[in-house]
C-alpha positions as CSV (number, residue, x, y, z in Angstrom):
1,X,0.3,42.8,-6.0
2,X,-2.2,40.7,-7.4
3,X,-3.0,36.7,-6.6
4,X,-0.9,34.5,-8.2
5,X,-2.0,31.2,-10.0
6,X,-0.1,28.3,-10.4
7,X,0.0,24.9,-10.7
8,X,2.4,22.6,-8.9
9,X,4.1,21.9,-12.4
10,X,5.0,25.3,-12.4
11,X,6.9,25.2,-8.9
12,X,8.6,21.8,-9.8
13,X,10.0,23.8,-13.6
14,X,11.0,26.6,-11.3
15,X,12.6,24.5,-8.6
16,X,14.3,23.0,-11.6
17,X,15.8,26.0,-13.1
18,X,16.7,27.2,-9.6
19,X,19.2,23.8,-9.0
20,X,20.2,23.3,-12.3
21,X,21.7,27.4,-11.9
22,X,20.3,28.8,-15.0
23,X,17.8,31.1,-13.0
24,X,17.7,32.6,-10.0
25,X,14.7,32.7,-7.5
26,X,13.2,35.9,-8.4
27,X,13.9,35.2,-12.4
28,X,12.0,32.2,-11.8
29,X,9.1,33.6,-9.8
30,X,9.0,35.9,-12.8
31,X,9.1,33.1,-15.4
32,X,6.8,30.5,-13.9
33,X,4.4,32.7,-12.0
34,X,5.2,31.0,-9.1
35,X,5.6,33.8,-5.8
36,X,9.0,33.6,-4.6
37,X,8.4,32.8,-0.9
38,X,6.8,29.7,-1.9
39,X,10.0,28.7,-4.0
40,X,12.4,29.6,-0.9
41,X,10.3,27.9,1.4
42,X,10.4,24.7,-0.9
43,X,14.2,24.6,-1.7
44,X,14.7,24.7,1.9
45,X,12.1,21.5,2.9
46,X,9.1,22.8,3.2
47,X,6.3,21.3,1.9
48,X,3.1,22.1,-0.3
49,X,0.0,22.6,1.8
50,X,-1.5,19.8,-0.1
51,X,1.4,17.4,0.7
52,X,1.7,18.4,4.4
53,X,-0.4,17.1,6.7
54,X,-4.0,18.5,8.0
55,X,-4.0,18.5,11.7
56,X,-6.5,15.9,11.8
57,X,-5.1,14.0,9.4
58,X,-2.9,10.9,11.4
59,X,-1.4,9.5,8.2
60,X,0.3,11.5,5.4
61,X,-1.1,11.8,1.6
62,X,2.2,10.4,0.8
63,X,2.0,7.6,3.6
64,X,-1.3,6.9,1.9
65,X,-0.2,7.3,-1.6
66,X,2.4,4.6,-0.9
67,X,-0.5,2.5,1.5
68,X,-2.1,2.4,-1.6
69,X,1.0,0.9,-4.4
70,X,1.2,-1.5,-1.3
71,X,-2.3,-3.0,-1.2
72,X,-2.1,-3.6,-5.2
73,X,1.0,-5.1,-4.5
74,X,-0.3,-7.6,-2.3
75,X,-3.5,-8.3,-4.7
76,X,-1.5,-8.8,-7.3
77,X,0.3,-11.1,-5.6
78,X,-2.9,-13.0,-4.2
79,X,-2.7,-12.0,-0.7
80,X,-5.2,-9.4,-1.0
81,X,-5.5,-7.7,2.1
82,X,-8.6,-7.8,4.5
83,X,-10.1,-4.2,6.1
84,X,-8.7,-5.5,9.5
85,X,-5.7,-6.7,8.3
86,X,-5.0,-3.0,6.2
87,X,-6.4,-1.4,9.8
88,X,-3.6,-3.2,11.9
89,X,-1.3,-2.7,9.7
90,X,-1.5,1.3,9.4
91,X,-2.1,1.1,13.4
92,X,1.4,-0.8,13.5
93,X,2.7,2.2,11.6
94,X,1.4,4.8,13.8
95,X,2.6,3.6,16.7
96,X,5.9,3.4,15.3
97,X,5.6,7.1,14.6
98,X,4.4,7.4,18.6
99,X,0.9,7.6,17.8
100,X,-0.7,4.8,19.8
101,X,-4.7,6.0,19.3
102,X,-6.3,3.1,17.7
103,X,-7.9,4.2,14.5
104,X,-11.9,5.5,14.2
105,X,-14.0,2.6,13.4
106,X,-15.1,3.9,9.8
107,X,-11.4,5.3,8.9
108,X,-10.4,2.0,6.6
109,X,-13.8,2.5,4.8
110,X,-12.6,6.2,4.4
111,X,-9.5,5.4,3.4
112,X,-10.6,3.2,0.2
113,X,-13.3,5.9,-0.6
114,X,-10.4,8.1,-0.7
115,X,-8.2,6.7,-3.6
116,X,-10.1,5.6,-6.8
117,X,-8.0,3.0,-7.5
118,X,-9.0,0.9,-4.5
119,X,-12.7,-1.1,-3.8
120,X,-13.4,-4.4,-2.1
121,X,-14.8,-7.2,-3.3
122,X,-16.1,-10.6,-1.1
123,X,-13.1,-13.2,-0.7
124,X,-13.8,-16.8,-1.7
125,X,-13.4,-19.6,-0.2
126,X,-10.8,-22.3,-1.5
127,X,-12.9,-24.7,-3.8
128,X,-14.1,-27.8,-2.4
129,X,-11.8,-29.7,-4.5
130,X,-8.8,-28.5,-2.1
131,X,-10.3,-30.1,1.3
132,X,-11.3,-33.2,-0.4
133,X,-7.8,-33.9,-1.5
134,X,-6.6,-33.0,1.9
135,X,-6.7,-36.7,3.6
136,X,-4.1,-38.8,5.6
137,X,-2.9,-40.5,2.7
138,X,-2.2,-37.5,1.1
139,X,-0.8,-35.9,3.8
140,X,1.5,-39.3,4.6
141,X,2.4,-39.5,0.8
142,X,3.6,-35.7,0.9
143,X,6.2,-36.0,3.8
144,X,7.2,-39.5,2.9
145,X,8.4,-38.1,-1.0
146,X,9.6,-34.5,1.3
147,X,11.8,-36.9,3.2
148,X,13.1,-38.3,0.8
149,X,13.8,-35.4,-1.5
150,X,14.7,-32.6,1.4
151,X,15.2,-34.5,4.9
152,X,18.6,-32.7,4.6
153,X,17.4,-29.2,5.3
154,X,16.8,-28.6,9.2
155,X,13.4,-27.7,10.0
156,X,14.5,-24.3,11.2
157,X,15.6,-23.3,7.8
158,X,12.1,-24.1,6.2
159,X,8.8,-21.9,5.9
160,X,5.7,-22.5,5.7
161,X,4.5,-21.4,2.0
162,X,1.0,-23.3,1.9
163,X,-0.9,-22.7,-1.1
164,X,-3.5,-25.0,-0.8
165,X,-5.8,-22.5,1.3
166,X,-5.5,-24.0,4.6
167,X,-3.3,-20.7,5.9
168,X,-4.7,-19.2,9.1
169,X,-7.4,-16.1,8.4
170,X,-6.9,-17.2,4.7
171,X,-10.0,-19.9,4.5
172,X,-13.0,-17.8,5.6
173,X,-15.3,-15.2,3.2
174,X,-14.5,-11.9,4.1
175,X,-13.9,-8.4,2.8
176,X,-10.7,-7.8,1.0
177,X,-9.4,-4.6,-0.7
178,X,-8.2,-4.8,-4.6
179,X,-7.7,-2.9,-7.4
180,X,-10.8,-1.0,-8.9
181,X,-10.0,-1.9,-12.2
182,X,-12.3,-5.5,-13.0
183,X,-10.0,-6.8,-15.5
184,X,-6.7,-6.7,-13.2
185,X,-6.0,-10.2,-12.2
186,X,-3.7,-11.7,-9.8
187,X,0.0,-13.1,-11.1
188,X,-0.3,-15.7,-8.7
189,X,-3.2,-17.2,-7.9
190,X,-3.7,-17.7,-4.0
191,X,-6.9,-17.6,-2.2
């Protein structure tokens, strides 16, 4: 019996076939080239090797793949996410899944090399513009007119949306991971 060669296309139109009841396993190892044992194992669960995970692999291709839709997400947003901020956050994940080993100190580097679609670039810092304007009139002037228009609303039932730059961790020049692609721009404009 020789080596078979396909493509995961191929297991996908046979898996197809399979469920939909116009073909039977062995039919469609025939027809796609596919080796049945590899279409039993994956109508029953299993996984691909490429999708399952390599024992020293701590977070899934598809946990990365969706890691990934995330972080553009969040740029796109404007809240582009720093490499510690990205490293808590997949260490939060982890330990959710009882892994409590803190990641290796180049694994966030790594992880961007990994996916094409991801770089860094150096945050800015909120023009100086923003701080000038930021002075105890100001301020007094704001809550006088917030008062006045929303004193109703309890200050337990507010949140703090503050876009003027001043947001804890969001003032300083650091390292933030975006979207390779130069001419993608975010939909709000944030930091």
């Amino acid at each position: 019996m020789g080596r078979y060669v396909y493509i995961e296309k191929n297991v996908i139109d046979a898996i197809f076939d399979i469920t939909e009841g116009s073909l039977s396993q062995y039919q469609a190892s025939d027809k796609y080239g596919v080796p049945q044992p590899v279409l039993s194992k994956r109508l029953s669960g299993q996984k691909s090797r490429k999708e399952s995970t390599h024992p020293h692999k701590r977070v899934s291709t598809s946990q990365e793949d969706r890691l990934v839709r995330w972080l553009l997400r969040q740029e796109s947003l404007g809240y582009a996410l720093t490499h510690s901020q990205l490293r808590s956050c997949v260490e939060a994940l982890l330990r959710q899944q009882g892994d409590n080993t803190p990641l290796g100190k180049n694994w966030t580097a790594r992880f961007i090399n990994r996916h094409s679609k991801l770089s860094t670039k150096l945050r800015k810092r909120p023009e100086a513009a923003r701080f000038d304007g930021f002075t105890p009139k100001a301020v007094n002037w704001y809550f006088d007119i917030r008062e006045n228009e929303y004193g109703w609303i309890k200050p337990e039932n507010t949140v703090n949306v503050d876009e003027g730059g001043i947001m804890a961790g969001f003032g300083l020049d650091n390292l933030v991971i975006r979207s390779s692609d130069p001419k993608k721009k975010a939909l709000l404009k944030g930091v």
